[in-house]
Structures are given as C-alpha cells and as structure tokens.
C-alpha positions as CSV (number, residue, x, y, z in Angstrom):
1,X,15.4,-24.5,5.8
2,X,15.4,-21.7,8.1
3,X,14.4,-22.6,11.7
4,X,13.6,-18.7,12.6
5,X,10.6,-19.0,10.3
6,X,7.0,-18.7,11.4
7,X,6.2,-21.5,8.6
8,X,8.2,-23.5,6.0
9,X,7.8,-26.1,3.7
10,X,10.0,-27.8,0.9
11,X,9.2,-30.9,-0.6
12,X,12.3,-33.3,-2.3
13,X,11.9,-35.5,-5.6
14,X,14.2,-38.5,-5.2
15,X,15.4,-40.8,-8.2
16,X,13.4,-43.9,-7.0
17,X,10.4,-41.7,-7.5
18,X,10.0,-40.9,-3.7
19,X,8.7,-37.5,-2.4
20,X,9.9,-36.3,0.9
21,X,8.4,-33.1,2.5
22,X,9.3,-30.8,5.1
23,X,7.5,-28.4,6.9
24,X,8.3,-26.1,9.6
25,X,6.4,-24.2,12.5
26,X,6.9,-21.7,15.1
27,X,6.3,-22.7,18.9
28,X,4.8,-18.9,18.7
29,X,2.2,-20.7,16.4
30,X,1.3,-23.7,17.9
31,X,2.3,-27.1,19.5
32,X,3.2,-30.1,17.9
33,X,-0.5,-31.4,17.7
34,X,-1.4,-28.4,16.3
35,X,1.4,-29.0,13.9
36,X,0.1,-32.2,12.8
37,X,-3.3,-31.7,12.5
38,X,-2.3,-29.0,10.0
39,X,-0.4,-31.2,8.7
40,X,-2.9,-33.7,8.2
41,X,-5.3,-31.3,6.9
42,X,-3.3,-29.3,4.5
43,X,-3.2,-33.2,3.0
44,X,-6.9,-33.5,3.1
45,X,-7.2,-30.5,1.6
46,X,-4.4,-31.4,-1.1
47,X,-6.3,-34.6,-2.1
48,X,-10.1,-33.4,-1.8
49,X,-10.7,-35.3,1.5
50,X,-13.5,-32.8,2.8
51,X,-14.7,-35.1,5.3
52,X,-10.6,-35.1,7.2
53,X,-10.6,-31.3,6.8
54,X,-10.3,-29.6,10.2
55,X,-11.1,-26.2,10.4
56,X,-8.8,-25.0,13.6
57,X,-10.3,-23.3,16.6
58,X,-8.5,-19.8,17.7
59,X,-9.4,-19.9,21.6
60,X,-6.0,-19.5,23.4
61,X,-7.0,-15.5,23.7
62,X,-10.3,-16.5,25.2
63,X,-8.7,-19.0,27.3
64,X,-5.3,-17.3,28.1
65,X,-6.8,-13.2,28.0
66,X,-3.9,-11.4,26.1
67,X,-2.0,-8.7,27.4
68,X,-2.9,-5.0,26.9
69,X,-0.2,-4.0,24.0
70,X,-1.9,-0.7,22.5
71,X,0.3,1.5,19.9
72,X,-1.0,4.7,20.2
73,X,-2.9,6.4,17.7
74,X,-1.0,8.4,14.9
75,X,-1.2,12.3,15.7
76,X,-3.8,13.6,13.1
77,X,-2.1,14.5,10.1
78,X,-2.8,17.3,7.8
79,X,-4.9,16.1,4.9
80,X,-7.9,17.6,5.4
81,X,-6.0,21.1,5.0
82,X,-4.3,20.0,2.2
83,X,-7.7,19.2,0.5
84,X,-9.0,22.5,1.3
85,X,-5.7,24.2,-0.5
86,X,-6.3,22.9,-3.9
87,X,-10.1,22.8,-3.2
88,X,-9.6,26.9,-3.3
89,X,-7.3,26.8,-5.9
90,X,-8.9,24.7,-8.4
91,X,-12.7,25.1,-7.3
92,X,-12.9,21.5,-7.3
93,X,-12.5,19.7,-3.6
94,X,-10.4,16.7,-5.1
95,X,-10.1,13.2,-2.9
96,X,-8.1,12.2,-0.5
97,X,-5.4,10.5,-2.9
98,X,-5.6,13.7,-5.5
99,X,-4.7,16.0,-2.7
100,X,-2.0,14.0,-1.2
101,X,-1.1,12.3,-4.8
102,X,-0.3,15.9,-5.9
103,X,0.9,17.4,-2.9
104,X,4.1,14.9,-2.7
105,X,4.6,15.1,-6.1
106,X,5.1,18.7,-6.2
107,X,7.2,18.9,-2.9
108,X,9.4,16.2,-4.6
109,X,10.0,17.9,-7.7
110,X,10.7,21.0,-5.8
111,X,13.2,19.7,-2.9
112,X,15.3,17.6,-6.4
113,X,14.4,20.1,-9.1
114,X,18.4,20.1,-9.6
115,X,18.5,16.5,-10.4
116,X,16.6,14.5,-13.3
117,X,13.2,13.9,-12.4
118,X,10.2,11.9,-13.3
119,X,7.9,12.7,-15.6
120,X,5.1,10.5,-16.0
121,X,2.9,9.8,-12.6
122,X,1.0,6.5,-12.8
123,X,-1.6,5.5,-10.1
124,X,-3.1,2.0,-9.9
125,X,-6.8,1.5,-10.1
126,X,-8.4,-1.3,-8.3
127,X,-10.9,-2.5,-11.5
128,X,-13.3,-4.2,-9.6
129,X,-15.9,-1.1,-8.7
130,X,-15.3,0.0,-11.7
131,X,-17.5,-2.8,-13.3
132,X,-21.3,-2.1,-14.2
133,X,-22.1,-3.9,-11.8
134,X,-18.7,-3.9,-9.5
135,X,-17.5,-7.2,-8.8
136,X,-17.2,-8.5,-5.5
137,X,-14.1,-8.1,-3.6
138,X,-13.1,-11.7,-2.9
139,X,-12.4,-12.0,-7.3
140,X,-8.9,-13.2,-7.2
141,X,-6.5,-11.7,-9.7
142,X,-4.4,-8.8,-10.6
143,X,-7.3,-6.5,-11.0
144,X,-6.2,-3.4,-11.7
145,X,-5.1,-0.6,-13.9
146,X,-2.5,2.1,-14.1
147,X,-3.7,5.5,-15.2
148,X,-1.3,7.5,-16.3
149,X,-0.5,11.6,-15.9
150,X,2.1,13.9,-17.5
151,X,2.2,16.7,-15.5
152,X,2.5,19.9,-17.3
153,X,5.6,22.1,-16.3
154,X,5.2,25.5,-15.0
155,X,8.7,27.3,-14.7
156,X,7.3,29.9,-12.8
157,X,6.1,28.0,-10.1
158,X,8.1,26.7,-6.9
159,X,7.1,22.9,-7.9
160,X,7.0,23.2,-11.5
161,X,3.5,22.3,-11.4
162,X,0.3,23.6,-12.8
163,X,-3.3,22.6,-11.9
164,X,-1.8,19.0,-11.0
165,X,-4.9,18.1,-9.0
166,X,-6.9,18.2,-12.3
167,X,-4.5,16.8,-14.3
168,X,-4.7,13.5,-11.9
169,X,-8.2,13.4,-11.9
170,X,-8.7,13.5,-15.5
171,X,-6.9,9.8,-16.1
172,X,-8.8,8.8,-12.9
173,X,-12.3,9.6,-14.1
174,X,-11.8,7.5,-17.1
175,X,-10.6,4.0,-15.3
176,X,-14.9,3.1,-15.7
177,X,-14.1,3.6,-19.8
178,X,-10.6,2.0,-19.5
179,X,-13.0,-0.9,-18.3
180,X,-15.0,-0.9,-21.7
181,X,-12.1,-0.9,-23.7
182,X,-9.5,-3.6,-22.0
183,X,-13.0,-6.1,-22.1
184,X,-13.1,-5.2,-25.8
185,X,-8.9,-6.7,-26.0
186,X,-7.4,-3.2,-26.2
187,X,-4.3,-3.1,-25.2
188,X,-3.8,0.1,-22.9
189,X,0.1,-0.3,-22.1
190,X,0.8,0.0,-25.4
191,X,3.3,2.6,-26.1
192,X,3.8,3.5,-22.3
193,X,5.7,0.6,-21.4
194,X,8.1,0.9,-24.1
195,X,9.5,4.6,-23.0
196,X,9.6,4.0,-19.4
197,X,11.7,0.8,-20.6
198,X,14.0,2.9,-23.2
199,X,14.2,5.2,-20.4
200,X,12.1,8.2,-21.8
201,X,9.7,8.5,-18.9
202,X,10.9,8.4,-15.5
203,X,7.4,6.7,-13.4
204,X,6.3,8.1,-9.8
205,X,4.2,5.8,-8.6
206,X,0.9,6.1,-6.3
207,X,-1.1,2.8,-4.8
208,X,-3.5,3.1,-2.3
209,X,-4.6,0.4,0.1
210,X,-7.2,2.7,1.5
211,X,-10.8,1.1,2.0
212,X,-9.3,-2.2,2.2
213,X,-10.1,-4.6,5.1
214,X,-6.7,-4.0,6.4
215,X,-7.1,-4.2,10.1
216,X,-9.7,-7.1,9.6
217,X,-7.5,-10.1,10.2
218,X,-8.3,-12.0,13.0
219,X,-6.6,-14.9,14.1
220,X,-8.2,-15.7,17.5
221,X,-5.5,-13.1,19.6
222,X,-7.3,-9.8,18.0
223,X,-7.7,-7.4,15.4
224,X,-4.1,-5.5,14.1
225,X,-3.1,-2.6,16.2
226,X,-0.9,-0.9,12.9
227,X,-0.5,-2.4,9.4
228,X,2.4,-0.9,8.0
229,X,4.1,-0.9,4.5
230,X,7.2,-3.0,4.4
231,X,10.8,-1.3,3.1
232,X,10.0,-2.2,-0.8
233,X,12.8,-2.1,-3.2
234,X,10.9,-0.1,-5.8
235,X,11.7,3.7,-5.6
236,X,9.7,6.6,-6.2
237,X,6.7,4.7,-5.1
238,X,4.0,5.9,-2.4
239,X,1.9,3.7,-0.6
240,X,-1.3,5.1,1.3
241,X,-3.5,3.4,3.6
242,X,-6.2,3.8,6.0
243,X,-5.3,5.1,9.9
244,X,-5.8,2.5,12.5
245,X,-9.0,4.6,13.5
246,X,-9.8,5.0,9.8
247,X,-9.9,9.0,9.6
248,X,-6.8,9.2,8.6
249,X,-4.5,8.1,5.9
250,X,-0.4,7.1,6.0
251,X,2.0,7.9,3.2
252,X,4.8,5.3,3.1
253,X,7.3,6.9,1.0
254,X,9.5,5.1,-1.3
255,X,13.0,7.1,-2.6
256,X,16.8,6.9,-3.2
257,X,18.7,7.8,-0.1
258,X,19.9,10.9,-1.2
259,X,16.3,12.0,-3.0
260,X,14.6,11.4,0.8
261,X,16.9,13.3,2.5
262,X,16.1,16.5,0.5
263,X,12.1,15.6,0.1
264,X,12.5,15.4,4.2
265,X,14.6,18.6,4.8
266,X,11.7,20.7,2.2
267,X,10.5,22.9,4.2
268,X,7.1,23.2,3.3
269,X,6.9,19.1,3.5
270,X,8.2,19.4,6.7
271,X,5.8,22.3,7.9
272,X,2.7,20.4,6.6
273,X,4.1,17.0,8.7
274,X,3.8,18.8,12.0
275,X,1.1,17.9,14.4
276,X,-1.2,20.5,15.3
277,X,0.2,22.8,18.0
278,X,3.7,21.1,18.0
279,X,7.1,21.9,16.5
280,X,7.9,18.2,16.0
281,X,6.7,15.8,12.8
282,X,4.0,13.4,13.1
283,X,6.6,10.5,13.3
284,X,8.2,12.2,16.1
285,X,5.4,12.8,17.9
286,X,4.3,9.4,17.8
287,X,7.8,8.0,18.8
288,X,7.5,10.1,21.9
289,X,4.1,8.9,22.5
290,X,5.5,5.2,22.0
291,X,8.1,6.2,24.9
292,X,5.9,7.6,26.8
C-alpha cells in the first residue's frame, strides 16, 4: 500500500476463509473519526443498511474560511478569429471544435509533412443529446461514438488540406442517424478498426470535454479554480475543454516528443497562440501572470 495516497483500499482472502481489508486515508482528508465513519458507512452501503448510512457534512471551509488561492485567468485565446477564417473561406461559420478540430490538424500536417502522417481524424460524440428525446446526463456508460473523417489532400496547399472544416462536419451532422442505426445492432466500427489495427490508417484524435460540469465539484472547500488534462499516454490525441470563466476553450495536446517540438516551433501555430498585444504565447503569459 502506498501511504502517499489520498485513499486506498485492498482487501485479503485467507485460506481459513477469512477476509481482511485495508483502507487508507490522507490527514489532508480527514481525521480518524472521519475515517471510521466512512468506514462504517461504505459497509452500510455495501450491505444495504440505509438506515447506518451517513451522508458526511463538508463545513471545515465554513468553519475554518480558506485561504484566497486564485490562478489567474487564461489570457483570451484566439478562437473566435480562427472561426471567422474558415467562416470566410467556407461560407459556413463552423463550431468551436470544427475550427479548432481543423485548425491543429492542418498546422500538424504542415510542421511534419516530412514524416508519415495520419490519415484518418476521429472525433468522439457524446450519444446522449443525440437521442429523440436526449437522455439525461447522469446515464452511466460509455456513451459515445467516433465519427470518422479522411481528409482529402491538397498538394498545393501549405497543410495539405482542402475544405477540412466541411469535411469534419459532414461525419458530425450524421452522429443523430449513427444513433438510428447502432439501436437497430449495426455495427459502425466495422472495417475501421481493422486498418488502424493493420496499420493502414494512422488516427488523430479529438474529444471534447466542453459543456461538461467540469468546474462543478464541490467538496465543502470550493468550486475548482483549473481542471486540467493529465499527461495521457495516447499520442496524437487533443483534448478541449471549457475556460475556467467558460468563454474560452483549452487544447491539451497530445504528440511524440519530436512531432511537438516541430507543431510548437510552426510558425503560424505559434503566431495564432500569442495573446492579444503580446509577443509571448498564451502559456507564457499566464506563467508570468502566475509569478506575478
């Protein structure tokens, strides 16, 4: 067991048929009464006891007022510009996640147009608004879809890309039919699994966690200042999600070492990642602002 944990438990079978089970908490959690009457009532809970379940009272921050620890707010970054480029271009005004979706792609193809590249983007759907009527929010379960794109290839062109933005929202608009058709058993993987496992299509992936209760979780000290994306192990994999102060959105980039350090020297990437007025990028200005 790891005693630098926040909580552990492990449970032992032993020959003679006894069970012993270990659980662990943090003094940054709670005490050791708070300990055991979790304890207590994760049993109650485990054997159906409703009338020993405790439901735990958060006051300490009432009690105890918290410390000011504000993170200041991300410098503004530039999607609404980047909306308004392929609006022109493609007379459509595409969303949030087209623009950006496309944006990165083509600034990745062109900063590693001299190495092998994907050629397939997939971007997960979240299912349950796609249902006539939506589901509620609280269904548990891998709810969710992967449309997917193959970008056609314009040799002319800097990225290698033409009309991307409608090309991603094509696959997109059809996640409500996709809907119809996995309820009627089809299988809708079938065929694209199979080449990205031989190898024949290379994936870049998109998932966004925007308009999710992210900064909702309250545990009795406050709301979250900053969610962040963890370091994943999966490459070539973006994750967007909602600005602390919600209009904005943050692109946690996934690549190989040496495919981020061309993407971040492109310099139209790095142009578009400035703040406003400054000749820094938005995760410099915000480091200085942290300092500060």
């Amino acid at each position: 067991m790891q005693w630098n944990c926040r909580w552990e438990s492990s449970s032992t079978l032993f020959d003679c048929g006894g069970i012993g089970v270990g659980l662990c908490i943090s003094h940054k959690i709670g005490d050791a009464l708070s300990y055991f009457t979790f304890l207590n009532t994760w049993a109650a809970v485990a054997r159906g006891d409703k009338k020993k379940i405790v439901l735990p009272e958060f006051v300490s921050a009432k009690i105890f007022p918290p410390l000011n620890v504000s993170v200041p707010e991300p410098p503004s970054g530039p999607t609404k510009e980047i909306r308004e480029k392929y609006a022109a271009e493609n007379g459509i005004r595409p969303s949030r996640i087209e623009a950006l979706s496309a944006f990165i792609w083509s600034r990745f193809i062109a900063s590693t147009k001299e190495k092998p590249s994907p050629n397939v983007i997939l971007h997960t759907v979240n299912l349950r608004t796609r249902f006539d009527p939506a589901l509620p929010a609280q269904c548990f379960g891998n709810m969710f879809h992967l449309t997917r794109t193959v970008p056609s290839v314009d040799k002319e062109k800097d990225d290698g890309c033409n009309n991307l933005v409608s090309q991603i929202e094509t696959p997109l608009e059809k996640s409500t039919e996709n809907v119809r058709k996995l309820q009627a058993g089809d299988d809708l993987s079938e065929g694209a699994e199979n080449n990205i496992s031989k190898g024949e299509s290379i994936p870049f992936i998109f998932t966004s966690l925007c308009r999710f209760p992210l900064y909702e979780a309250d545990f009795g000290w406050g709301k979250p200042v900053w969610v962040s994306s963890a370091n994943l192990s999966t490459r070539n994999l973006v994750v967007f999600m909602d600005t602390a102060n919600g209009d904005g959105v943050e692109a946690w980039i996934h690549l190989k070492e040496g495919d981020m350090a061309e993407f971040a020297s492109d310099e139209e990437c790095v142009f578009s990642m400035r703040c406003k007025g400054e000749k820094e990028s938005i995760m410099e200005c915000l480091i200085r602002k942290m300092i500060n």
